[in-house]
C-alpha positions in Angstrom: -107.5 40.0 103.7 -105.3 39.4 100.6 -106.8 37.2 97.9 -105.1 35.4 95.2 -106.3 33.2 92.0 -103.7 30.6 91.1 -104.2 29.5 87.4 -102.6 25.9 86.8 -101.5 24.5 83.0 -103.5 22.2 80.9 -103.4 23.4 77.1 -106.2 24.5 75.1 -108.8 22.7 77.2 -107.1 24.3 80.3 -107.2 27.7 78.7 -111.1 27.1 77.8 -111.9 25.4 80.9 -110.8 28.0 83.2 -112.1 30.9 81.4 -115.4 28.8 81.3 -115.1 29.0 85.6 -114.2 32.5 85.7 -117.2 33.7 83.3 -119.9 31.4 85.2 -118.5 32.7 89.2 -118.8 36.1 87.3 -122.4 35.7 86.2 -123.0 34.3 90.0 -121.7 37.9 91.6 -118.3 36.4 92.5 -115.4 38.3 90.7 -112.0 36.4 90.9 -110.2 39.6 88.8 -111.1 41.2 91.9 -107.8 39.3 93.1 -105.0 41.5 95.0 -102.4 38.8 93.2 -103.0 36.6 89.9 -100.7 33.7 89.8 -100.7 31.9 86.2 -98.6 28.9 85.3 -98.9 27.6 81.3 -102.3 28.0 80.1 -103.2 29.7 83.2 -100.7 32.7 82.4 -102.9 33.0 79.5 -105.7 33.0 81.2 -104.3 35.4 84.1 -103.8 37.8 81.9 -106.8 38.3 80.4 -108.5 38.1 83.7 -105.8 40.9 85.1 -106.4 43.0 82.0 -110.2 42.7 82.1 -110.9 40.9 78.7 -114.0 39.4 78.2 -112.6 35.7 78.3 -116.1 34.8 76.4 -115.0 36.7 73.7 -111.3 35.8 73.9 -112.3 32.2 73.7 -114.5 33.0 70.9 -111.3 34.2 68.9 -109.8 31.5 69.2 -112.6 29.1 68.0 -112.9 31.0 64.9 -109.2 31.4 63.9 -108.4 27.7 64.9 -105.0 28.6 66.1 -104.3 28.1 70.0 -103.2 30.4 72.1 -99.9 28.2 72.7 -99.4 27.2 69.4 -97.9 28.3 66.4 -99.9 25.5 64.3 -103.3 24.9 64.0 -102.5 20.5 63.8 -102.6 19.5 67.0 -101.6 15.6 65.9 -98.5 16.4 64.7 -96.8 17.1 68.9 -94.3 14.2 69.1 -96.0 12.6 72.1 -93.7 10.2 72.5 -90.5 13.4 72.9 -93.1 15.0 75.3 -93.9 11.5 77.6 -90.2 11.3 77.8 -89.7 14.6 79.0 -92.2 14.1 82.1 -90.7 10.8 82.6 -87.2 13.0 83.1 -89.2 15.2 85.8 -91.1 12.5 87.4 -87.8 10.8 87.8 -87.7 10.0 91.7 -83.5 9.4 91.0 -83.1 12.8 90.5 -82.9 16.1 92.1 -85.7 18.4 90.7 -83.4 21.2 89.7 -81.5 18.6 87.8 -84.4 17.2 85.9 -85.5 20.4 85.5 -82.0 21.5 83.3 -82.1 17.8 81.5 -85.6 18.5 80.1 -84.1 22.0 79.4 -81.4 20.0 77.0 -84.3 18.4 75.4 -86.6 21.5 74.8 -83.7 23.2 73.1 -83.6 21.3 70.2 -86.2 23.5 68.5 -85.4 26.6 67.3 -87.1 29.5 68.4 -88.3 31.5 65.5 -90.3 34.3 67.3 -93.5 33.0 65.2 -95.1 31.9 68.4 -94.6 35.1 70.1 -96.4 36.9 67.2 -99.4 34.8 67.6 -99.5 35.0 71.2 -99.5 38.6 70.6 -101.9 38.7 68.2 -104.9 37.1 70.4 -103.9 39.3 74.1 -105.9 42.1 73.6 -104.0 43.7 76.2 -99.8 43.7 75.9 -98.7 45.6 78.5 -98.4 44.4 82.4 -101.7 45.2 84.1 -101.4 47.3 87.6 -103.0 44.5 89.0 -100.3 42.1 90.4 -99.8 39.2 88.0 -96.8 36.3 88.4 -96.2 34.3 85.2 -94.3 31.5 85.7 -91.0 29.7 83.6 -88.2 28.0 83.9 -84.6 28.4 82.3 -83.9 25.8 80.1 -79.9 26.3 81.1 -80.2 26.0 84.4 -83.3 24.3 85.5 -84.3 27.6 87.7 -87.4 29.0 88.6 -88.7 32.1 87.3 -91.3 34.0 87.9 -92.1 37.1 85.8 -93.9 40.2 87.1 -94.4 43.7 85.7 -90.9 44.7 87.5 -88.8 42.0 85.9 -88.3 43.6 82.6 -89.8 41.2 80.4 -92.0 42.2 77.8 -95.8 40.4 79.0 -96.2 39.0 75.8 -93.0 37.2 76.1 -93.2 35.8 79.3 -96.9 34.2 78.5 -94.6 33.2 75.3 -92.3 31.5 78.0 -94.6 29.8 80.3 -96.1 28.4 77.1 -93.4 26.4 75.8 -94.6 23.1 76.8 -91.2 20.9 76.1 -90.4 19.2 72.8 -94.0 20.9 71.8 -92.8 24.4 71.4 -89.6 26.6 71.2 -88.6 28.0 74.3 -88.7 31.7 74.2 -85.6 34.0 74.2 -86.0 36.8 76.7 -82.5 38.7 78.2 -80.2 36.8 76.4 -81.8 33.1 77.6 -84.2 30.6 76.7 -87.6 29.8 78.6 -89.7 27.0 78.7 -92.9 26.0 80.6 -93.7 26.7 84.2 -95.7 23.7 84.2 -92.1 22.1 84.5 -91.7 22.7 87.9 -95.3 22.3 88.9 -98.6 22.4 87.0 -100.1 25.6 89.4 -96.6 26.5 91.3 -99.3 27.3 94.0 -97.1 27.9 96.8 -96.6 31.1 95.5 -99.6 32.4 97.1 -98.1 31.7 100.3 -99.1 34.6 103.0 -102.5 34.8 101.0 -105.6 35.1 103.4 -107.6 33.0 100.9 -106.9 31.6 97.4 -109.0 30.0 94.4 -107.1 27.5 93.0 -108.1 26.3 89.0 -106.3 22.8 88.0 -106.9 21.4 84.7 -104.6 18.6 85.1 -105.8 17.7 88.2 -107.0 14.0 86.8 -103.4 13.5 85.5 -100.9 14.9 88.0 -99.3 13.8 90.8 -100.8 14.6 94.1 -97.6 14.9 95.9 -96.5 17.9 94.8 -99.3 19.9 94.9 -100.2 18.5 98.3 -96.9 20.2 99.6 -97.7 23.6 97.6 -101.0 23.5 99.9 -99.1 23.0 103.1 -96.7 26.3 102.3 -100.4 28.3 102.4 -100.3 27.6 106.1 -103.8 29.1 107.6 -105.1 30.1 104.1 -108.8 29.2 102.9 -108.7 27.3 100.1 -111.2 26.7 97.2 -109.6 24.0 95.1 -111.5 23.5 91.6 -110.6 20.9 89.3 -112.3 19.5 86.0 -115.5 17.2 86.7 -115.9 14.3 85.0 -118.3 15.8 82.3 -115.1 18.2 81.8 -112.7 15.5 81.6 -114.7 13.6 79.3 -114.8 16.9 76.8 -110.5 17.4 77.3 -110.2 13.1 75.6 -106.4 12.7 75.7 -105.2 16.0 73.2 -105.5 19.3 75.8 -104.0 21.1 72.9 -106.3 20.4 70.2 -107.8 23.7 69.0 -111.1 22.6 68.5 -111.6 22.3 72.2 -112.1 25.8 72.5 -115.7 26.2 72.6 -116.8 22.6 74.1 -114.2 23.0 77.4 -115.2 26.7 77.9 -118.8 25.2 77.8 -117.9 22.8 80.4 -115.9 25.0 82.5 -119.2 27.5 82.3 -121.6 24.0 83.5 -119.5 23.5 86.3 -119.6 26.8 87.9 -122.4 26.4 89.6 -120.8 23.3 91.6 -117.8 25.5 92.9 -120.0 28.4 93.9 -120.1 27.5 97.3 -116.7 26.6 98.0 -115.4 29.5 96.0 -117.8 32.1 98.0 -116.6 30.9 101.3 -112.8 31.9 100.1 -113.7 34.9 98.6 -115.6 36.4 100.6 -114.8 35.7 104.0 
C-alpha cells in the first residue's frame, strides 16, 4: 500500500488550516507524516515540509502568530497585494482561449516585473526549522516563469529546500519569483491549486484543499480521474473555516484563528480520512 498526502495552496489561512487538520487527525491516532510521499503545492509545500521534517506545526503556527510575518511573505501588510494585478493574472490562466502552457508563460511575463531580492527567501528560511530535504519523499511544486513548465522539486533535483518552498510561494504579481539554476520560479498553484495527479499510482491519498470554495472544479475533477483505483479522502474548509479565511488568505493575523478551525474540523474528516489511511 503506498500512501500519499497532497497539500493544496491557499495563503496564510491555507498554511493554518491545514496544519490545524494535521494536528487534530494526529491527536485522533491518525498520522498523515506517516506518508510514503508528501506532495505540497503553495502553502501546502510549507506545510509538507514541516509535516516531512516532523515539526510541531502547533508550534510552527505559533511562530508565525507572534512575529506577524507570513510564511509567504516578505511584509507583514497584507492590504498592500495589488488585487487587481493578481485577478488579472487568474483571469490569464482561467482563459478558456488559451492553451494552459501558454497562459502559464503570459502570467510568467507578468510575475517578472518584481525583482527578486532574496529577502523572501531569508524569511522563509528563518521560520523552517528544518532546511535540508527530509528522507521522507516530498514533491514541491513550481512553475518557470519563462516557459510556462511544470516543475516539481524533490531532494534529487538540486535545489536548495528552502528555495524551492521559496518558489512554490511566489503567488504572481504578490511576490518575486525565486531564482534557482540560473531561472525564475513562481507558484505551483499556477498550474493547479493541489497538482494532485501527482499521486497517481498511490493506493490511497489524503487530499487538503483550502481553495476548495473558490476553485474551479474542472480541473481538479480530472487530477482525481489520473488516481485511477485510489481511495480518496478529500478535505476541504467547512463553512465555519471559510467564514474565518474572509476574502484576504494572506493576512497574517489569520494564523491562529484558521489553525483553530482547521483543528475543529478534524473530527468531521476522521472517518473519511481513517478509511484511506488505514485500509
Amino acid at each position: 500500500m503506498t500512501r500519499t498526502l497532497v497539500l493544496g495552496g491557499g495563503g496564510v489561512a491555507g498554511i493554518a488550516w491545514e496544519a490545524g487538520i494535521v494536528t487534530g487527525l494526529r491527536r485522533a491516532g491518525i498520522e498523515l507524516g506517516e506518508a510514503d510521499l508528501i506532495i505540497g503545492t503553495s502553502a501546502g509545500s510549507v506545510v509538507g515540509t514541516l509535516v516531512a521534517t516532523e515539526a510541531d506545526l502547533e508550534s510552527a503556527v505559533g511562530v508565525q502568530a507572534e512575529t506577524g510575518v507570513s510564511n509567504v511573505s516578505t511584509a507583514s501588510n497584507a492590504s498592500a497585494v495589488d488585487m487587481e494585478a493578481v485577478m488579472a493574472a487568474f483571469g490569464v490562466l482561467y482563459d478558456p482561449s488559451l492553451e494552459p502552457l501558454e497562459a502559464r508563460r503570459r502570467v510568467g511575463e507578468m510575475a517578472l516585473a518584481m525583482q527578486d531580492t532574496g529577502a523572501r527567501i531569508e524569511t522563509i528560511g528563518d521560520r523552517l526549522p528544518v532546511k535540508e530535504w527530509p528522507e521522507r519523499r516530498l514533491l514541491i511544486t513550481a512553475v518557470d516563469t519563462g516557459t510556462g513548465e511544470f516543475v516539481v522539486w524533490e531532494r534529487e533535483s538540486g535545489a536548495p529546500l528552502v528555495a524551492a518552498v521559496a518558489s512554490s510561494c511566489a503567488v504572481p504579481c504578490v511576490f518575486p519569483p525565486v531564482e534557482i539554476g540560473g531561472r525564475r520560479y513562481m507558484d505551483g498553484g499556477v498550474r493547479s491549486a493541489t497538482n494532485a495527479d501527482l499521486a497517481a499510482g498511490s493506493s490511497a491519498v489524503v487530499l487538503l484543499e483550502p481553495l476548495a470554495h473558490v476553485s474551479p472544479r474542472s480541473r481538479l475533477e480530472a487530477e482525481l480521474a489520473e488516481l485511477g483505483e485510489a481511495t480518496v479522502a478529500h478535505v476541504v474548509p467547512d463553512e465555519a473555516s471559510v467564514a474565518v479565511f474572509g476574502t484576504n488568505v494572506l493576512d497574517p493575523a489569520l494564523w491562529r484563528p484558521a489553525f483553530q478551525a482547521g483543528l475543529a474540523q478534524a473530527p468531521a474528516a476522521q472517518e473519511s480520512v481513517a478509511r484511506a489511511w488505514k485500509d
